[in-house]
N, C-alpha and C positions, 0 to 999 in steps of 0.2 A: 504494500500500500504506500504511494507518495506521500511524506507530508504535505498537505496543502495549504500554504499561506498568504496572505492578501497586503494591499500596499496599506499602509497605516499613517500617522501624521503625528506628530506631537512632542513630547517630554517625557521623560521618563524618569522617577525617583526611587528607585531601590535603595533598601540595605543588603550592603555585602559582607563578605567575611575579610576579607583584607581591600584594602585601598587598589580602586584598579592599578595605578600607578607602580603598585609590587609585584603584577605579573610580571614577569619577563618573555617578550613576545621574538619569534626569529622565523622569517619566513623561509620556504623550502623550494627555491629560485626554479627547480627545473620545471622546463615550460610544458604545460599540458597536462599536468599532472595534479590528480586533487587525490587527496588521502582518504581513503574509507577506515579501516583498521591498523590495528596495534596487536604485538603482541611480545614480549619478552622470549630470546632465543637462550637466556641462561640462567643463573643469579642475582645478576646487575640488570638492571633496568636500563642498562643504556645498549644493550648488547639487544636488537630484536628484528621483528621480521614487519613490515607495514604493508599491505594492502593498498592497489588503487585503482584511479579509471586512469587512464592515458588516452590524450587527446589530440592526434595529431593530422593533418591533413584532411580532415575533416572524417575521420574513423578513429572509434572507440573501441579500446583494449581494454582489459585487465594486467597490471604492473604490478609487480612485487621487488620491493629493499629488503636486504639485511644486512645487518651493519650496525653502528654507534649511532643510537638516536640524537646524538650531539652533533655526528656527522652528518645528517642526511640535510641540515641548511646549508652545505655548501656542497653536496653531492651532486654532480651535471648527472645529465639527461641519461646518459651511460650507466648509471649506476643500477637505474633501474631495468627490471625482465619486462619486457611484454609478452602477452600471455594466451594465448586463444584458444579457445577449447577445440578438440579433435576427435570429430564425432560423425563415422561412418555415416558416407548419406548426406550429412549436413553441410553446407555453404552458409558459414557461421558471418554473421553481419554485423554484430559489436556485441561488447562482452564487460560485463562491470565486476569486479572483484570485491569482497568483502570479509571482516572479521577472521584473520588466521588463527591458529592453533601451532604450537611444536612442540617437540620430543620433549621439553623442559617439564610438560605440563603432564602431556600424553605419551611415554616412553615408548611406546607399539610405533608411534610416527615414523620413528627411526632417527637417529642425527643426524642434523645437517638436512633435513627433510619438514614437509611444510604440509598440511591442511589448509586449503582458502573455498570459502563458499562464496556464492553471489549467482547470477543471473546471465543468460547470452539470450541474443535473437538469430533465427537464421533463418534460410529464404524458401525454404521446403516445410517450414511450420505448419500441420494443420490447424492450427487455433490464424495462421495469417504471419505475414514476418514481421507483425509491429507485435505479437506476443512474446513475452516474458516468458524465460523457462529455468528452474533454479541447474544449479552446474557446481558439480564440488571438484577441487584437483587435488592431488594428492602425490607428493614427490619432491624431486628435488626443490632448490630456490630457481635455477636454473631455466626450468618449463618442460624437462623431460619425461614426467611425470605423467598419469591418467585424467582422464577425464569421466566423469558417470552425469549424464543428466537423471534431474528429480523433477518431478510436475506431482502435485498434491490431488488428483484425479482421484485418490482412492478417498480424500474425502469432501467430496462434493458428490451432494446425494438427490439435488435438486439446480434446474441450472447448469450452465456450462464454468467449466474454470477457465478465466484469461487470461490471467500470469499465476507463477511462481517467481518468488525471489528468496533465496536465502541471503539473513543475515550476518551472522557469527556460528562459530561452534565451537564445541570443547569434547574433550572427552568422546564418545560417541554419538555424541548429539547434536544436531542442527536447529538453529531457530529460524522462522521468517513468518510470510507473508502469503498469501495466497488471494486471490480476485474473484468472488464470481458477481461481483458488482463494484464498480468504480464508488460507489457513493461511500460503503462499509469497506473494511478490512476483517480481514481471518487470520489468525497466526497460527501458526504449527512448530510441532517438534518433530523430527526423523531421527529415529534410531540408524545410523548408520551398519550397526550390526547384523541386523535383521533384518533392513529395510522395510521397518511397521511408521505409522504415521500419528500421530495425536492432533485431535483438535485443540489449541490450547484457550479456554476461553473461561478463564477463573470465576468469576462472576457475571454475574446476567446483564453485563455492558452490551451494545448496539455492535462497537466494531474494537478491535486489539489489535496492536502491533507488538512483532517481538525481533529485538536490534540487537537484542545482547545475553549471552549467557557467559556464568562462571561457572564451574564444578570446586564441593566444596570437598566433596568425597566419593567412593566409590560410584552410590546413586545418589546422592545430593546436591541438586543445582540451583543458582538464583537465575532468575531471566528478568530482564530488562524492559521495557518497552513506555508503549503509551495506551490507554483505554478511552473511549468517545464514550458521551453519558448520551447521544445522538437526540434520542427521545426527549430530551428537556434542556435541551439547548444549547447542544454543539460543544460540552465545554470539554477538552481536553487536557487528561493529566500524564503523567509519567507514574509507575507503577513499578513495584517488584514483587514475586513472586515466588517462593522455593518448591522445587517441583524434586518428585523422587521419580527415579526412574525403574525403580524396582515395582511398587507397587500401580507407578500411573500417578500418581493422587498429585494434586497442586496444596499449598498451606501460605498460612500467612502472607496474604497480599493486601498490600496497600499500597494506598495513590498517595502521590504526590505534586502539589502545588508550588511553583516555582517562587521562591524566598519564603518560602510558609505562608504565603496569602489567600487561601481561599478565597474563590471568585475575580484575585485580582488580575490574574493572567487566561486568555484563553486559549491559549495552548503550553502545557506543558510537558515536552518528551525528552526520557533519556534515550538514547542512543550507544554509551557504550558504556560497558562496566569493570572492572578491575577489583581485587583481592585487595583488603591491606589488613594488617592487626587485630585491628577494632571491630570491621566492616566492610564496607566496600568506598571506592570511589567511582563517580558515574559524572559521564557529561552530554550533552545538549542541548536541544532550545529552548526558547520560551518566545512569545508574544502577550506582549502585556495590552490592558482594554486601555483603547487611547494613547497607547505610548507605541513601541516597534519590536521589532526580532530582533533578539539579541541569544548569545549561546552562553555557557556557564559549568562551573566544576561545582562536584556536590561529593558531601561527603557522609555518608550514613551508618552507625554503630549499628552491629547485630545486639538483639538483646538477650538476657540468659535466657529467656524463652524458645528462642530463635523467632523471635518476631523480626520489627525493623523500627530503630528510632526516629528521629527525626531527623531532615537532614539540615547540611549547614552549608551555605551555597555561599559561592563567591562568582563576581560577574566576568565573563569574559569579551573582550572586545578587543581586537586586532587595532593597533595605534594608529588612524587615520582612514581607517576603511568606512566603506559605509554599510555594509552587511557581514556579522561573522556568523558561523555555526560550527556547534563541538560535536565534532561527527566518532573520536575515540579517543580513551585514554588507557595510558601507563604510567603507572605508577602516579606522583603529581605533576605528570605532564598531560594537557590538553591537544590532542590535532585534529584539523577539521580546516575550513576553510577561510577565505573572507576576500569581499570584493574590493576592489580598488580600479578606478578605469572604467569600470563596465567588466571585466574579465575577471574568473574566481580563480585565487589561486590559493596555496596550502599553506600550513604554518603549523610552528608550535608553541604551545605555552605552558612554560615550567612556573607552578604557582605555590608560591610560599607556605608555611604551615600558617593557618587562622589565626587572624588575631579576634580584635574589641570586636572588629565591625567597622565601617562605616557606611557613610551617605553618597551615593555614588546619583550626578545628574545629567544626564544624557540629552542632548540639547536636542530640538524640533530638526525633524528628517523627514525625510522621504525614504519609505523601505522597503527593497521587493528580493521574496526569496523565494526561490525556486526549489523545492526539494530534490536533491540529486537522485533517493534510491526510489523505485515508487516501492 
C-alpha cells in the first residue's frame, strides 16, 4: 500500500527530544539513488548492508551497499550492486529493493551473504505490467544470488489481488502489503520456510501496513507499521505489534501518535524498526492537521509485560530541504530521504541520546510527498 499524502500549508510546533540542531545530518551524494533499508553486517553498527531503488536513465533497479555506514556519504555510484531479479519467462521492467536481513542476525544466510525483499514489475504480468509482485533475493552482496517471486493470491478470497510488495524481513519471515483495492491496504506475513501466508490484521482497523519487523527470538517478532481507523475519519497511526510464529497469534498492539498527540497529527507511520537495550528504535513520518510532513526517530521501552511504552520522539528534518522522510534505521542513525531542487535524494542522520526536550518551529511551506513504496 503507498503512503498517501497531500500538499498542506502552515506552521508547525512540536516538542522534540533533543534540539533539531543536535542531529547531525550527511547526505549520500551518489546520484539516483534513494535508501529503503538498513541492516547491521556484524557487531558495530557501522559495519552493514543498505537496500535501495537506483534511478538511472530513466529505469528503476534495486541497489545494495555494504560497507561502513560512515562511508556510504562519500561512497560514488560504484559502490553500489544493481540488482534485477531473474525470472524464467519474465522481461523484468523495474525493480524496488527493501529491508535486508544477514548472517549476523540469521546465521542459515550464510556470511558474507544477504536476504533483500521488495517488489518488481515485468511485461508478461497477468494482473498487466503496471502490477506489483513481491520478489525476495537471497545470496551474495554481489547479485549472484536467487530470485523466488511471492504474490499473496493465497489470501484473497474475494476480488482480484493487484500488487504484492514486501517490506523487511528477519528470520524467516517477510512483512508487506498486498492490494485488492487501492483505497484499503492488507498486510501479510510469509513464512519463508514453508511458504504459508498470514493475514496480518490485529484488530478490526479498515486497512494495515507492515514496513518492519525484528525477531526477538526463536518465534518472537515485533512488526512495525501503520493502521487506518478508515470508518471514522481517515486518521492514521503507527502501530507495533508482537507476533509469535509458533502458535500464529499477534499480542500486545498498540498505536501510536506522532509526539504523543492524539488527534494532532493525521498520519502517523513507522516505517523501520531496530533492537536496542531497553526496546526498540523506529523511524518515519508524520503529517500534522494544518502544519506538513515531516519524518522523525522514536524511541520505545518494552515493558516487563512485554507490552510497549511510550515513545519518545525526536524531529527529523534534513538542513534546508523542503521534504524529509525516515524510510530506516540502525542503531541511532536515521536514512531515508529529502528533497532539495525538486529531486529526492538520500541521507543520514546520527541522533544524539534524548535530552529535556525542546520546542522545535517549523516555519509556513508548501509540502508535497510522494510515497516511494506503495
Amino acid at each position: 500500500m503507498r503512503k498517501r499524502f497531500v500538499l498542506m500549508m502552515g506552521s508547525l510546533l512540536v516538542a522534540a527530544a533533543v534540539p533539531l540542531s543536535a542531529v547531525e545530518y550527511a547526505s549520500i551524494p551518489a546520484p539516483g539513488i534513494v535508501v529503503t533499508g538498513v541492516r547491521s553486517s556484524s557487531a558495530a553498527n557501522d559495519d552493514v548492508v543498505i537496500t535501495a531503488s537506483y534511478t538511472s536513465e530513466g529505469s528503476t533497479r534495486g541497489a545494495l551497499y555494504s560497507g561502513s555506514l560512515a562511508a556510504v556519504t562519500n561512497a560514488p555510484i560504484g559502490s553500489w550492486v544493481p540488482l534485477v531479479p531473474v525470472i524464467s519467462g519474465q522481461t523484468v521492467t523495474s525493480t524496488s529493493l527493501y529491508g535486508p536481513n544477514t548472517a549476523q542476525f540469521t546465521p542459515s544466510i550464510g556470511a558474507g551473504n544477504v536476504i533483500a525483499v521488495g517488489s518488481y514489475k515485468y511485461a508478461q504480468s497477468p494482473g498487466g505490467p503496471e502490477a506489483n509482485h513481491g520478489v525476495i533475493y537471497e545470496g551474495a552482496v554481489s547479485g549472484s544470488g536467487a530470485w523466488t517471486q511471492i504474490d499473496a493470491t493465497a489470501l484473497v478470497t474475494n476480488g482480484t489481488l493487484l500488487n504484492t510488495i514486501a517490506h523487511s524481513t528477519m528470520g524467516s519471515l517477510v512483512v508487506g502489503n498486498y492490494d485488492t483495492s487501492l483505497a484499503t491496504g492488507n498486510a501479510f506475513i510469509y513464512n519463508m520456510s514453508n511458504a504459508a501466508w498470514v493475514n496480518l490484521a490485529p484488530t478490526g482497523s479498515a486497512s494495515y501496513t507492515a514496513y518492519g519487523i525484528w525477531q526477538n527470538s526463536e518465534t518472537s517478532f515485533t512488526i512495525a507499521g501503520g493502521s487506518s481507523a478508515l470508518g471514522s475519519g481517515g486518521l492514521d497511526l503507527g502501530y507495533l505489534v508482537n507476533y509469535d510464529s509458533g502458535t500464529g497469534q499477534t499480542s500486545d498492539f498498540k498505536t501510536f501518535s506522532y509526539n504523543n498527540a492524539p488527534l494532532s497529527a493525521l498520519i502517523s507511520h513507522f516505517d523501520g524498526i531496530t533492537a536496542t537495550e531497553t526496546g526498540f528504535n523506529l523511524t518515519g513520518d508524520y503529517l500534522m492537521i494544518g502544519g506538513g510532513l515531516g519524518a522523525f526517530f522514536a524511541s520505545v521501552d518494552v515493558l516487563p509485560g512485554g507490552g510497549f511504552g511510550e515513545a519518545v520522539w525526536t524531529d527529523i528534518a534534513f538542513t534546508g530541504a523542503v521534504e524529509t522522510s525516515g524510510n530506516t534505521v540502525v542503531g541511532e542513525s536515521v536514512l531515508g530521504i529529502y528533497v532539495s531542487g525538486g529531486a529526492p535524494l538520500s541521507y543520514v542522520a546520527t541522533v544524539p541520546e534524548p535530552g529535556t526536550g525542546a520546542l522545535l518551529l517549523l516555519g509556513a511551506g508548501y509540502l508535497l510527498f510522494r510515497g516511494l513504496r506503495r
